[in-house]
N, C-alpha and C positions, 0 to 999 in steps of 0.2 A: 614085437612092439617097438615102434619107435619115435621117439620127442619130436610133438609138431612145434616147432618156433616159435609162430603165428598164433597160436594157443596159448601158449605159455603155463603148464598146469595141466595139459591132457595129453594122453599118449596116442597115436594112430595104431592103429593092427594092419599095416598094408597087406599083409598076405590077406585079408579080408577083402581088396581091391577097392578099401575106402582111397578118396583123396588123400595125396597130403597136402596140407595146406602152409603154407609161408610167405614171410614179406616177399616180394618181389624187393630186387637187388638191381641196379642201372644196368646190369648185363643182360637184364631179362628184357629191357625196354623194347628192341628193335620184335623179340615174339610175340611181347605181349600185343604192341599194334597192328601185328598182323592178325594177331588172336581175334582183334576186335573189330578187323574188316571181314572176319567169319561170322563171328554168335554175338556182336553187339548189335542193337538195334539203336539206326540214327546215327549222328556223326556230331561230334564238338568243336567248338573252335582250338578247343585244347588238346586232343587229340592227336598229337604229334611230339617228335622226341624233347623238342623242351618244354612242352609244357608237361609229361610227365616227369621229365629229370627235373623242373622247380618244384614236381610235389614231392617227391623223394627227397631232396632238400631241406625242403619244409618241413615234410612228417617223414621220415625214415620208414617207417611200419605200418603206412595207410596203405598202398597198395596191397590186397592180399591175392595173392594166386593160387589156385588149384591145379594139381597135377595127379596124372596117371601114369606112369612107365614114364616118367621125364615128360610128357607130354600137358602143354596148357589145357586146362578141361574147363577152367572158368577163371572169376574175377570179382573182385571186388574191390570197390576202396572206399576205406572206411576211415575219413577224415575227422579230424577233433582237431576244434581251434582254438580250445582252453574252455568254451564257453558249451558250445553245442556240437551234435556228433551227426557227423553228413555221411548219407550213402550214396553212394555212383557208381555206375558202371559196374551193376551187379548184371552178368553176361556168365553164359553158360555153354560150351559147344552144344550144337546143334546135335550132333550123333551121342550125345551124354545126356540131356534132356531127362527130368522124371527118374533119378537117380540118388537125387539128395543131396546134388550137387550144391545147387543152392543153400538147399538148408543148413549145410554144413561151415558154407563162406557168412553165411547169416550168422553162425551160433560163432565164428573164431571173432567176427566184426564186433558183436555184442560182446563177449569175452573182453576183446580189447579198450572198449568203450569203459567197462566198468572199469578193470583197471585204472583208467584215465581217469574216473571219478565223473564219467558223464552219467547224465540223468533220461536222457531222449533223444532216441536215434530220427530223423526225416529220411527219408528217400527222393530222390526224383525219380519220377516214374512217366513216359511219356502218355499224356492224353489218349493219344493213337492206339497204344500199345497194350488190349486189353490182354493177353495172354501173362505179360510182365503184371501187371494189374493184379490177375489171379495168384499168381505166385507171391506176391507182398500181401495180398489180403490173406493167404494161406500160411503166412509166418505172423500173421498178429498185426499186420498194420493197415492203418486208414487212412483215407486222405482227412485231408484239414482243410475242410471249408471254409473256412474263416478267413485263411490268407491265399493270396495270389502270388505269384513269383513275379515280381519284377526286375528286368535287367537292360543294360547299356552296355552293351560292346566298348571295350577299351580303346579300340582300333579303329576306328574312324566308321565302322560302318552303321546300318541306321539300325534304330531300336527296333524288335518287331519280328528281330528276320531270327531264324532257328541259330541256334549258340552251340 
């Protein structure tokens, strides 16, 4: 057995060939985005080394990564702004799929949430993307018809366009 970080309070059995799960650390940056031109679906305008080194900044411990033999097997980041608890960038490899991958960056995300003393986690989840879809309706979550996301690009470019 031994101390997942990212949990804080649970232990992994890796000889069971669970994940471990942990913050990602700035050293992890340059894998992690290549991780996510693999098994992320979509692209951000954030997506690149400094807009992951300002959320490492920001939150130290939102990023969480899973790994197998050293190797990235998925993602998450599970941001808290004092207020409300955001998910992104919940991506899984492709060859790990239907493993529990997921579930597992789900339950360390949640873990961490309470912690923080959040009350409700959101996800973005792409429109498009019914398989992602399946998998968050499969951990408990719904969309919220109520609200619409709206956004404005900091960067001069026009409202509208994919972020």
């Amino acid at each position: 057995m031994e101390w997942c970080a990212a949990t804080e309070g649970r232990w992994c059995d890796h000889r069971m060939n669970e994940p471990r799960i942990r913050a990602a650390t700035p050293e992890d940056l340059d894998t992690v985005l290549a991780f996510w031109k693999v098994a992320a679906e979509g692209t951000s305008i954030s997506d690149d080394r400094s807009g992951v080194e300002r959320l490492l900044a920001r939150d130290p411990g939102a990023l969480l990564l899973a790994e197998r033999d050293g190797e990235p097997i998925g993602t998450v980041i599970a941001g808290f702004d004092g207020w409300r608890c955001h998910l992104y960038r919940l991506a899984v490899h492709p060859g790990h799929r239907r493993q529990g991958i997921a579930t597992a960056l789900l339950a360390a995300a949640e873990e961490r949430f309470a912690r923080l003393g959040g009350r409700r986690a959101d996800a973005m989840v792409l429109t498009r993307n019914e398989r992602a879809q399946r998998a968050w309706e499969a951990a408990g979550y719904g969309p919220e018809e109520r609200w619409r996301r709206w956004v404005k690009p900091l960067d001069g470019r026009e409202a509208g366009r994919p972020a």
